[in-house]
C-alpha positions as CSV (number, residue, x, y, z in Angstrom):
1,X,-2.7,135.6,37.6
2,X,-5.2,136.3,40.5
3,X,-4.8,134.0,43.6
4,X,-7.0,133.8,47.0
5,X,-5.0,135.8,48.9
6,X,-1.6,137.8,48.8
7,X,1.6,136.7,50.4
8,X,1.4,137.7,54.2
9,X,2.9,140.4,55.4
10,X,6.4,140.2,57.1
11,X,4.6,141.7,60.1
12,X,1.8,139.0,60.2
13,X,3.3,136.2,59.0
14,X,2.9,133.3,61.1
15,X,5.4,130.1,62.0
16,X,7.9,129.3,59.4
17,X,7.9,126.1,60.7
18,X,7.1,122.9,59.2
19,X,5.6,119.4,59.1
20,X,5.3,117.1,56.1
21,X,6.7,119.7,54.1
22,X,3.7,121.9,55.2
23,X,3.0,124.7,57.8
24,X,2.1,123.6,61.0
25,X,-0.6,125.9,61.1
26,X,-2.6,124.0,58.7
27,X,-2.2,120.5,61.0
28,X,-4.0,122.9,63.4
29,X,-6.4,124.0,61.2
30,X,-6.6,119.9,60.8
31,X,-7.6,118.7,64.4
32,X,-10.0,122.4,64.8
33,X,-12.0,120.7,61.8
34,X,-11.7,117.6,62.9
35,X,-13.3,118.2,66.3
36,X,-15.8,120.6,64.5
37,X,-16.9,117.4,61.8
38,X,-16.9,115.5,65.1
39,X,-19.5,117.0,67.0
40,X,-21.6,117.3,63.4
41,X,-21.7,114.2,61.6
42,X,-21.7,112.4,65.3
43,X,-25.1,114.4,65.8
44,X,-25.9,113.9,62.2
45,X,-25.6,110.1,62.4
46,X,-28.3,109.8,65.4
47,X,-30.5,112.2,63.4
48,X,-32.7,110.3,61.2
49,X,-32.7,107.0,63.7
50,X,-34.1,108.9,66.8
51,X,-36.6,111.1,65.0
52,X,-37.7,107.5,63.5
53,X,-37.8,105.5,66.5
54,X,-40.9,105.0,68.0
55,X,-42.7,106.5,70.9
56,X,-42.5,102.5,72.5
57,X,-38.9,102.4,72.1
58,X,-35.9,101.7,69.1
59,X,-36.5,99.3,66.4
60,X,-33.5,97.7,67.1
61,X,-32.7,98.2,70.9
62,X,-29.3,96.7,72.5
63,X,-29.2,93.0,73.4
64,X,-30.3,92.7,76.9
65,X,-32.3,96.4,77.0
66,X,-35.5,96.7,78.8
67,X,-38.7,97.1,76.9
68,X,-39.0,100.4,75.9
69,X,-35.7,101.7,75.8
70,X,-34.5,104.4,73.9
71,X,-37.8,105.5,72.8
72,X,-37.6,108.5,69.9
73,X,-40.4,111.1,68.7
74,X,-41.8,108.6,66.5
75,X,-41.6,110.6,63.0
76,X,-42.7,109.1,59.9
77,X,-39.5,108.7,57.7
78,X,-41.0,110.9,55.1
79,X,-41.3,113.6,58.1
80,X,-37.5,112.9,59.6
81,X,-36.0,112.7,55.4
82,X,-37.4,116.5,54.8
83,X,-36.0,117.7,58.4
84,X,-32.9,116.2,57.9
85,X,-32.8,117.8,54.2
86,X,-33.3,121.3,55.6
87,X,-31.0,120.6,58.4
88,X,-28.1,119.9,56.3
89,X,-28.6,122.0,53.8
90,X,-29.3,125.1,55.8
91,X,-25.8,123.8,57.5
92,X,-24.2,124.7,53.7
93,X,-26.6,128.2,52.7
94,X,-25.7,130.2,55.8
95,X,-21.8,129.9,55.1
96,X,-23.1,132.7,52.1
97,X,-23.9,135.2,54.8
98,X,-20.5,134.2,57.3
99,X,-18.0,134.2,54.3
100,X,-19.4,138.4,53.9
101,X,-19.2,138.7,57.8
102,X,-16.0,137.5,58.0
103,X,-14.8,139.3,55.2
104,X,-16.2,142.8,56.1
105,X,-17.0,143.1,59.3
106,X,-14.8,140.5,62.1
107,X,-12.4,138.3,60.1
108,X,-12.3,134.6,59.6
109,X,-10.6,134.1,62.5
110,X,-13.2,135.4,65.1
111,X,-15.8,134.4,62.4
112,X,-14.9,130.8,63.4
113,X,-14.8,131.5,67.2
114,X,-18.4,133.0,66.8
115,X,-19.2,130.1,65.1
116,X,-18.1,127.4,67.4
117,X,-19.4,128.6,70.9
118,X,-22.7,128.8,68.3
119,X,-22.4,125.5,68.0
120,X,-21.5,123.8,71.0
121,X,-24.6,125.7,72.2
122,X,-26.6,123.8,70.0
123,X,-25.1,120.6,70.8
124,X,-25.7,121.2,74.6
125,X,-29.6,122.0,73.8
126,X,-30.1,118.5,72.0
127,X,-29.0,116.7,74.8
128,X,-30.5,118.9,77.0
129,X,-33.9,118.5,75.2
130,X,-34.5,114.7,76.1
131,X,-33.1,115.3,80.2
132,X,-35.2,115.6,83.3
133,X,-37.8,117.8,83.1
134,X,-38.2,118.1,79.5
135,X,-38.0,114.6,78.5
136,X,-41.1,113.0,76.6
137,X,-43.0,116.5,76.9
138,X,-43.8,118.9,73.8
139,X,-41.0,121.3,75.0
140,X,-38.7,118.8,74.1
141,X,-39.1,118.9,70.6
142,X,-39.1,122.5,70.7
143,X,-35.7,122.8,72.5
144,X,-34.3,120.4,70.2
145,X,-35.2,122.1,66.9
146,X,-34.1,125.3,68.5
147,X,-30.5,123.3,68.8
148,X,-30.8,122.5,65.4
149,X,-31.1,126.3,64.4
150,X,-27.9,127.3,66.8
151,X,-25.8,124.3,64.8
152,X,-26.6,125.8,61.6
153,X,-26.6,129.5,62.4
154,X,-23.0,128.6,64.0
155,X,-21.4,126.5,60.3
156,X,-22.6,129.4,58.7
157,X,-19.7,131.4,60.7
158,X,-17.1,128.4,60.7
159,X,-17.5,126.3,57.6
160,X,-16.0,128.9,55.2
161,X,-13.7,130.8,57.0
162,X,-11.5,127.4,58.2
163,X,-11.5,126.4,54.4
164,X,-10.4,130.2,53.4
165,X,-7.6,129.7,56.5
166,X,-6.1,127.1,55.1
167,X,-5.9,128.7,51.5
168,X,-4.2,131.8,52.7
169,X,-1.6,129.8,54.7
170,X,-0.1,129.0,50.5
171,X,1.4,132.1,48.4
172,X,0.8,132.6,44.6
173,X,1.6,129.4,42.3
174,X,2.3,127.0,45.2
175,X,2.5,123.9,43.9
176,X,1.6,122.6,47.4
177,X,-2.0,124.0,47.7
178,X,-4.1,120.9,46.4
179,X,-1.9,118.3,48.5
180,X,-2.7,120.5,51.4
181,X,-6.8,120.6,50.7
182,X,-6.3,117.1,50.9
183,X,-4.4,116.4,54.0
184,X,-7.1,119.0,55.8
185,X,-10.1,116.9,54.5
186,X,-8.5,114.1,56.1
187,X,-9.1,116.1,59.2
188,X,-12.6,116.1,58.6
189,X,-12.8,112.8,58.2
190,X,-11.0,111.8,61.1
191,X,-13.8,114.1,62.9
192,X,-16.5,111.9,60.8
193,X,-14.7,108.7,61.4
194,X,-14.4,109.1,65.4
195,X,-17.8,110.1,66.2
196,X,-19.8,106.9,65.1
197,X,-18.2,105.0,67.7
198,X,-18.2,107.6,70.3
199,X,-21.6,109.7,69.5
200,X,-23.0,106.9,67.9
201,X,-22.6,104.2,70.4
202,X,-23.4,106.6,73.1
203,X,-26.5,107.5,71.2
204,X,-27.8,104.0,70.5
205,X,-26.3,102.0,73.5
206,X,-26.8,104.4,76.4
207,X,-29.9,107.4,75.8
208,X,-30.4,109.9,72.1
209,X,-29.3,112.5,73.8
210,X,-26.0,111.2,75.4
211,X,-24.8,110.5,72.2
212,X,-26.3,114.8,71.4
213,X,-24.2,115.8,73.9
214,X,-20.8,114.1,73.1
215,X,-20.7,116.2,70.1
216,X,-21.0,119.4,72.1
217,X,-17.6,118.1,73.9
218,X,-15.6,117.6,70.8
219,X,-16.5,121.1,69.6
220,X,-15.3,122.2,72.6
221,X,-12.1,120.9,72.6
222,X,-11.4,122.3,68.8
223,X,-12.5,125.2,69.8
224,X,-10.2,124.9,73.1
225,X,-7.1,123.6,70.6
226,X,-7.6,126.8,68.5
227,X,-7.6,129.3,70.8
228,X,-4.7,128.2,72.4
229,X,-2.1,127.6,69.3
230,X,-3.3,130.0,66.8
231,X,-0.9,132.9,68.1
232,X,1.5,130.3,67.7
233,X,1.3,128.8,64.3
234,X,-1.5,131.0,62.6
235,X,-0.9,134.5,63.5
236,X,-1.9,137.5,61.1
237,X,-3.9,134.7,59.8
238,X,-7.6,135.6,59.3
239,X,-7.6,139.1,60.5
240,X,-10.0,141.5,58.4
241,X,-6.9,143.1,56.5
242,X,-5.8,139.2,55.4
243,X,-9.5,138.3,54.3
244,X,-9.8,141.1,52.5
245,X,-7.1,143.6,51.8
246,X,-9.4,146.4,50.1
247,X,-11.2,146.9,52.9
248,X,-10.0,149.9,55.4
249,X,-8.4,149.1,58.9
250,X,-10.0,147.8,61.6
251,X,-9.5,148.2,65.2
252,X,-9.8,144.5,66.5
253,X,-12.0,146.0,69.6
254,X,-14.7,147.0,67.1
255,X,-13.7,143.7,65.5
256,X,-14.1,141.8,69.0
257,X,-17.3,144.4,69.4
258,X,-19.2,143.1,65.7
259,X,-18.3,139.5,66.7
260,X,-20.1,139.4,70.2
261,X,-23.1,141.1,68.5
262,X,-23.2,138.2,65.8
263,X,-23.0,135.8,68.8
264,X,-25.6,137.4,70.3
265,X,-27.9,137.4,66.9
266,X,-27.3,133.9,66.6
267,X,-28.5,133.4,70.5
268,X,-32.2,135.0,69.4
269,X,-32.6,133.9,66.5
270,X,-32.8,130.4,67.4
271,X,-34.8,130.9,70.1
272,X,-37.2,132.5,67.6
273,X,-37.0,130.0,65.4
274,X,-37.6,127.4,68.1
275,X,-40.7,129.6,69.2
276,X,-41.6,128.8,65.4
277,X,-41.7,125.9,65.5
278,X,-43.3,125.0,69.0
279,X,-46.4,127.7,67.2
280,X,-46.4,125.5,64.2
281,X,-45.3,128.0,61.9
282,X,-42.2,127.0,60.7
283,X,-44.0,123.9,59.3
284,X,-46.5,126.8,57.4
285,X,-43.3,127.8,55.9
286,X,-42.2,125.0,54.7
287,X,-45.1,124.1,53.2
288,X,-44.7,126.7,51.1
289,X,-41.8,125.7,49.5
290,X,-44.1,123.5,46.3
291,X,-42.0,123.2,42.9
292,X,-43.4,126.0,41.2
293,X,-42.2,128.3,44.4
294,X,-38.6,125.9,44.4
295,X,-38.5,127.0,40.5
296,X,-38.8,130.9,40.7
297,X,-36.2,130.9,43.4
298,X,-33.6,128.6,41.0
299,X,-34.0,131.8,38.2
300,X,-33.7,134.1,40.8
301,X,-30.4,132.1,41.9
302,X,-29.4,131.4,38.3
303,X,-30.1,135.4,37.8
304,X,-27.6,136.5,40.4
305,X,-25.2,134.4,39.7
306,X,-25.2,135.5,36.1
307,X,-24.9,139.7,37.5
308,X,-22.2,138.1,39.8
309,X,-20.0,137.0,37.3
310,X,-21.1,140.3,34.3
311,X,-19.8,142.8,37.4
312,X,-16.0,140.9,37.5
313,X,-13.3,142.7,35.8
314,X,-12.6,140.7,32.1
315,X,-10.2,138.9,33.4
316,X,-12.1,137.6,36.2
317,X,-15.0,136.5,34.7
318,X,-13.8,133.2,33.0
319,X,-12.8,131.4,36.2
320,X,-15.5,133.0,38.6
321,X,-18.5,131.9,35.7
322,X,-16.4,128.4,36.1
323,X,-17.4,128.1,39.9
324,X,-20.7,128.3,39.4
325,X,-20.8,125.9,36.3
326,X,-18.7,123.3,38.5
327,X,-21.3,124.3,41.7
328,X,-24.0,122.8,39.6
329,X,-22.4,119.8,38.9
330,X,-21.1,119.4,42.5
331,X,-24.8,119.6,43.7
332,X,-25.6,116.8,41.6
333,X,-22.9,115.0,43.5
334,X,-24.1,115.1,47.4
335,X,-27.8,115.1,46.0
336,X,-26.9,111.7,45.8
337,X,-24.0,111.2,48.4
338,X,-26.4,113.0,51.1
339,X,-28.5,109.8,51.0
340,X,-26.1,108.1,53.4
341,X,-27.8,110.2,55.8
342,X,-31.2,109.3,55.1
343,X,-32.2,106.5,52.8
344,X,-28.7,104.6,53.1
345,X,-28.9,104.7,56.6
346,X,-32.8,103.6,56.9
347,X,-31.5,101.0,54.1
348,X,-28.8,99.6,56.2
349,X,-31.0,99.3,59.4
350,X,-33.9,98.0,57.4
351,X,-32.8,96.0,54.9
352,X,-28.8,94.8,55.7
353,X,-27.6,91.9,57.4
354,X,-25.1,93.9,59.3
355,X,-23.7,91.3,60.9
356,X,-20.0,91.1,60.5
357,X,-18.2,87.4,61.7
358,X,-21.4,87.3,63.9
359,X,-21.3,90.5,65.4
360,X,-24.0,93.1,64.7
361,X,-22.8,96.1,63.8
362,X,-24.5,99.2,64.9
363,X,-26.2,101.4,62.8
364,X,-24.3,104.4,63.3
365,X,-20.8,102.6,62.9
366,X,-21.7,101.9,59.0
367,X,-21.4,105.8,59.1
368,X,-17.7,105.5,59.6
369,X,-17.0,103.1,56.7
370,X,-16.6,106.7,54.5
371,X,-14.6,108.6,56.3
372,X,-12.4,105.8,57.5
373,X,-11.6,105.1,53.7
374,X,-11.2,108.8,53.4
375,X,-8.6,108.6,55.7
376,X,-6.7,105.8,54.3
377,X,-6.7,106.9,50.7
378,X,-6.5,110.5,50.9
379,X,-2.5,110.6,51.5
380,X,-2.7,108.5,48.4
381,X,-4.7,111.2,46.5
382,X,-2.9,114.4,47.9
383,X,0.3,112.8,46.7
384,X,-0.8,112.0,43.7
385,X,-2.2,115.5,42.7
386,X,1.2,117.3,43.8
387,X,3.2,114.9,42.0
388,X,0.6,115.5,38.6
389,X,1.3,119.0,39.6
390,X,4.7,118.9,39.2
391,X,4.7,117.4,36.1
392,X,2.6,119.1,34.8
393,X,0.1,116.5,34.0
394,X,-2.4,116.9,36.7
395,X,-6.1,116.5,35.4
396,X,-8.3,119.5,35.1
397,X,-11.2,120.2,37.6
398,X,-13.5,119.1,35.0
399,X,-12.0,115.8,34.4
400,X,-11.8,115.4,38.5
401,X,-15.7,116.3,38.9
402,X,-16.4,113.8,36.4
403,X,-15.0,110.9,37.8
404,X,-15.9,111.6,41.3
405,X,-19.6,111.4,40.0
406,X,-18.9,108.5,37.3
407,X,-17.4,106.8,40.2
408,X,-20.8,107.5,43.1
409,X,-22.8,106.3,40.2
410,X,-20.9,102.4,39.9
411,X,-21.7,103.3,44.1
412,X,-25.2,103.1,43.8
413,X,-24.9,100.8,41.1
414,X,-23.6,97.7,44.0
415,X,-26.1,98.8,45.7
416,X,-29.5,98.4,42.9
417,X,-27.7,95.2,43.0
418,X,-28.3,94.9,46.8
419,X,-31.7,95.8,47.0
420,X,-32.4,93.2,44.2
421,X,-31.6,90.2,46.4
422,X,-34.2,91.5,48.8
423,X,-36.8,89.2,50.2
424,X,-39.8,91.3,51.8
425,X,-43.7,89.8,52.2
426,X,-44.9,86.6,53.3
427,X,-48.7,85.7,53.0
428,X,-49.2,86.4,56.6
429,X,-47.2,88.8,57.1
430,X,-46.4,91.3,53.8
431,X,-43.7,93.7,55.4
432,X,-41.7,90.6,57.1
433,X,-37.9,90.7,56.1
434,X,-37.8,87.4,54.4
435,X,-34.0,87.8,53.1
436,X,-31.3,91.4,53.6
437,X,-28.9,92.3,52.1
438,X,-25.6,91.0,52.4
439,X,-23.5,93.7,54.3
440,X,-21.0,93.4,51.2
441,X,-23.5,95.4,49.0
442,X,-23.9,98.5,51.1
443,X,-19.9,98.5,52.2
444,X,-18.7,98.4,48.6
445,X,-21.5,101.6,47.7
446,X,-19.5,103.5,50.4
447,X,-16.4,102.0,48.8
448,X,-17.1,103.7,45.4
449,X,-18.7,106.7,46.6
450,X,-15.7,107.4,48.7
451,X,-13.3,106.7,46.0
452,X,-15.7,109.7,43.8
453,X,-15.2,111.8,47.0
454,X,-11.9,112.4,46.9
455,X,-11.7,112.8,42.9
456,X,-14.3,116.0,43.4
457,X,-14.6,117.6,47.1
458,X,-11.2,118.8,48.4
459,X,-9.6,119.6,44.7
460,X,-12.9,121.9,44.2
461,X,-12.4,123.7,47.4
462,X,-8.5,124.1,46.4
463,X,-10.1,125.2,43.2
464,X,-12.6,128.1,44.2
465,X,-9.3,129.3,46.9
466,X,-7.3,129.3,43.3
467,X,-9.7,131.2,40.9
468,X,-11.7,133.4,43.6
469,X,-10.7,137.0,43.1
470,X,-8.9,138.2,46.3
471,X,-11.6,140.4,47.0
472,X,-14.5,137.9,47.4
473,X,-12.8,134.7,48.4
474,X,-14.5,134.3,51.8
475,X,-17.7,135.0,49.5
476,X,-17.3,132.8,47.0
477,X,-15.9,130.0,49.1
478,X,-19.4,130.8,51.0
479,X,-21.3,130.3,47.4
480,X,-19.9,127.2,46.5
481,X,-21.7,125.7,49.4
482,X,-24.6,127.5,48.1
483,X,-24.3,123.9,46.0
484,X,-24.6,121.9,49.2
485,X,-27.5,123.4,50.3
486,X,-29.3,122.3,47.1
487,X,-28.0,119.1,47.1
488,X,-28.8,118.8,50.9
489,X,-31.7,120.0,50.6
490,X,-32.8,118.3,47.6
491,X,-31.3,115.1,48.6
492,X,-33.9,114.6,51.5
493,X,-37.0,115.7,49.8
494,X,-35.9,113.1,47.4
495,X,-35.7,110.5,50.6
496,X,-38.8,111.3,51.4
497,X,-40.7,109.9,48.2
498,X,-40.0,106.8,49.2
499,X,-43.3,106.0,50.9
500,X,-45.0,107.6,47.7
501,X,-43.0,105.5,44.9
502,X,-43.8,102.7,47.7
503,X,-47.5,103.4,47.3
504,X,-48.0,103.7,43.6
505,X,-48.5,107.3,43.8
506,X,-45.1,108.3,42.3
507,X,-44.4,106.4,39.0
508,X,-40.5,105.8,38.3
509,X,-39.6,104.9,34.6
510,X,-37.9,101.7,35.0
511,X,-38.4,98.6,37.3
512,X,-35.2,96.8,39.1
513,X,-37.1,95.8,42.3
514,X,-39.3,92.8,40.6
515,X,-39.9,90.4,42.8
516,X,-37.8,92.1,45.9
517,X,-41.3,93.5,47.4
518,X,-40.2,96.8,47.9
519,X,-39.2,99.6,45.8
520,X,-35.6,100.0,47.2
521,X,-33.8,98.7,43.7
522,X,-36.1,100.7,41.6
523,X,-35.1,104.0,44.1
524,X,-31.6,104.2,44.4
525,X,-31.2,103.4,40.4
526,X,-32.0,106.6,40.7
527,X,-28.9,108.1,41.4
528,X,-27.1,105.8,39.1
529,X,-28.8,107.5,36.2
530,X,-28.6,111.2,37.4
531,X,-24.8,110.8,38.5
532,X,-23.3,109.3,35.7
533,X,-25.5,111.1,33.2
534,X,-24.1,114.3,34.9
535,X,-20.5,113.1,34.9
536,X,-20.9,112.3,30.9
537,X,-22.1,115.5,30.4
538,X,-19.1,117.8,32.0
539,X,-16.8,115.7,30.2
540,X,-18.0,116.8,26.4
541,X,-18.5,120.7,28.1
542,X,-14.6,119.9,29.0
543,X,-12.9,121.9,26.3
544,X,-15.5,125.1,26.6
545,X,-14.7,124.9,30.4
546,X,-11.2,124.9,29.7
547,X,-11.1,128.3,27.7
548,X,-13.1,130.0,30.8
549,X,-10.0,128.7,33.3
550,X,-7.5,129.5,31.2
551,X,-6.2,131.9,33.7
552,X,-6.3,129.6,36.7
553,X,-3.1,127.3,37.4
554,X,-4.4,123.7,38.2
């Protein structure tokens, strides 16, 4: 049976030591992630808000705030949906080219040091970008989307080599390995759950770019937290030899030496892709990018993965083919689950009474609802799979894929619902806010979609770590977020349609927003069809799926 990685060494193995009947290295692993999701869902929250606000100031400033206050960019929400689409799912391609770094050239382990100083770079350019000098002039912008590019550039190096970590802390057949996915994506949670209150408050009571720079702290001190404990509880952990054991020995000087140069890559090519933008030809490229163009490069995609699998040994191929088949299903997942970034939010601001026992509720905070349920029921979840484990009775990946995206379907279900009770046009005024939302409507949609999160997300990255050949498990890992990318991607191009469905010159096949005066019902119904449809299909391609993992424990 082929497994992510071999048993460690007795000369690299790292703290016997335990916790929850778990290493303690992967509770560090935990709170590195957790500061990591911290600084990029806190920026991630502000995103779509500040590029939206207006030039005059926030739609919805603090009470008490001066006129003016807190003024933004002034993007259209089409223009902000399609930058926060390439943002985030850049933030998921890149990982492709940092799982080959780390697994041939510096290691995961200074794969995610590389990509952390990356990061808190970035960080430190937004808030930078809207400070003395720079703020309300052209150069602003310019820094900012070069900030945006070091962010990216520096997930590329972290995001898979933390998740590959964590995998090779677990031997062959470990029963533990799904329970322990589980707790760590409670990390990221905790990351997601803390920085609305802290980078979003900041952000929406204080100045943007305040709440920008908080992130860069809490990547910092993850950074800070790793560095310090990792010869403790993670050593031989992540080295070149551990990511990939094929591969010849490697002096960790040339190691160290590859790593700066990647550091130093990452440093220039932002700033060239910053110098894009401020020349106006990164929006040239994108441009570009029309279906037709969007098409060739899915059966180029499609094309390579096909070689990918044909070039595994015959063993292999069944459960590597089975990656990619669940990375198409997983896409249609955070196509949907990404709007919470874009439409959801704009929806909530918009369109919610967000008042909770007369208090109104920022913005950003509704961001937290997720991962604060995250981190309530995911012990639940990671106990339930080891204990299905166990018996032998725990569900296959397909079954868990289907559910999660049965389940973000019934999300976006409450909230069609929601947008139906909308009041929007008076004869005097046609885009007045007669009647919201209850807040009921857009908590219980997180409710649901949370509840689908947990069924699909952690158990598929315990899954690629499982059926990955040794040799390319920082590669695969990588691919699978290939998946992301699309979905991120895809999800705000989607987002920004609105304003052409809202016009009349996009045509949707059904109507659920009669008598609302907007289009919001009609929108997200969307997602209702395309997730369930795609959880009803995986679940009749069950037993064929089956026969290709019949190799992989689950």
């Amino acid at each position: 049976m082929q497994t992510p990685a071999p048993a460690p060494t007795p000369s690299a193995l790292p703290s016997t030591a335990t916790f929850l009947g778990h290493p303690i290295g992967l509770f560090l692993l935990f709170l590195v992630e957790m500061w990591e999701r911290f600084s990029y869902y806190g920026m991630r929250a502000l995103l779509v808000l500040y590029l939206t606000s207006p030039l005059t100031g926030m739609r919805k400033p603090p009470e008490g705030a001066a006129e003016g206050f807190n003024p933004g960019p002034g993007w259209s929400d089409k223009d902000a949906s399609t930058l926060y689409g390439w943002y985030t799912g850049l933030a998921y391609l890149l990982p492709v080219i940092g799982g080959i770094v780390a697994d041939k050239m510096i290691g995961t382990h200074r794969s995610m040091v590389v990509g952390g100083l990356l990061i808190m770079a970035g960080h430190i350019a937004l808030a930078v970008s809207g400070l003395g000098m720079f703020h309300g002039t052209e150069m602003s912008m310019t820094i900012f989307i070069g900030g945006l590019a070091l962010i990216v550039l520096g997930t590329g190096h972290f995001k898979p080599s933390v998740s590959v970590m964590v995998g090779q802390l677990y031997g062959p057949g470990d029963p533990r390995r799904d329970g322990a996915f589980s707790i760590f994506y409670m990390g990221i949670n905790m990351g997601a759950f803390l920085c609305a209150f802290v980078c979003g408050t900041l952000g929406e009571k204080v100045g943007w770019h305040w709440g920008f720079g908080s992130a860069a702290v809490g990547m910092g001190l993850g950074l800070g937290l790793y560095l310090i404990f990792r010869p403790m509880f993670l050593k031989g952990i992540g080295e070149v030899e551990r990511s990939n054991p094929e591969a010849p020995a490697q002096s960790p000087l040339k190691s160290t030496s590859y790593a700066f140069s990647f550091l130093i890559v990452g440093l220039v090519v932002s700033a060239l892709f910053a110098a894009g933008y401020h020349f106006g030809f990164v929006g040239t490229v994108g441009t570009l990018l029309t279906p037709t163009v969007a098409a060739a490069i899915a059966v180029v995609v499609f094309g390579l993965a096909c070689w990918f699998v044909a070039i595994q040994r015959s063993e292999d191929r069944g459960p590597v083919a089975s990656i990619f088949i669940f990375m198409f299903f997983n896409a249609f997942f955070w196509i949907a689950f990404e709007q919470a970034g874009s439409s959801m939010t704009l929806f909530t601001d918009r369109y919610t009474d967000t008042k909770l026992f007369g208090w109104d509720m920022p913005t950003t905070w509704f961001q937290s609802v997720n991962p604060f349920l995250i981190f309530i029921f995911a012990p639940f979840f990671a106990t339930l799979w080891t204990t299905l484990g166990r018996r032998h009775m725990n569900p296959s990946q397909p079954v868990k894929i289907a559910l999660g995206l049965i389940l973000l379907g019934l999300g976006f279900v409450v909230l069609v619902l929601g947008a139906r009770t909308l009041k929007i046009g008076t004869p005097d005024n046609p885009e007045a806010v007669v009647q919201k939302a209850a807040i009921f409507f857009i908590l219980g949609a997180y409710f649901m979609h949370t509840m689908g999160e947990l069924c699909l997300s952690p158990t598929g990255l315990s899954y690629v770590t499982k059926a990955a050949p040794v040799r390319f498990v920082s590669l695969l890992m990588g691919i699978w977020f290939i998946s992301s990318f699309i979905a991120n991607l895809g999800g705000g191009l989607i987002a920004a349609q609105v304003e052409k469905i809202e016009k009349g010159e996009l045509k949707l096949p059904w109507n659920f927003s009669e008598g609302t005066g907007t289009i919001q019902a009609d929108f997200f119904f969307l997602f209702v069809a395309s997730s369930i449809g795609a959880g009803v299909v995986i679940l009749v391609l069950t037993p064929v799926l089956k026969k290709l993992m019949r190799r992989v424990d689950d």
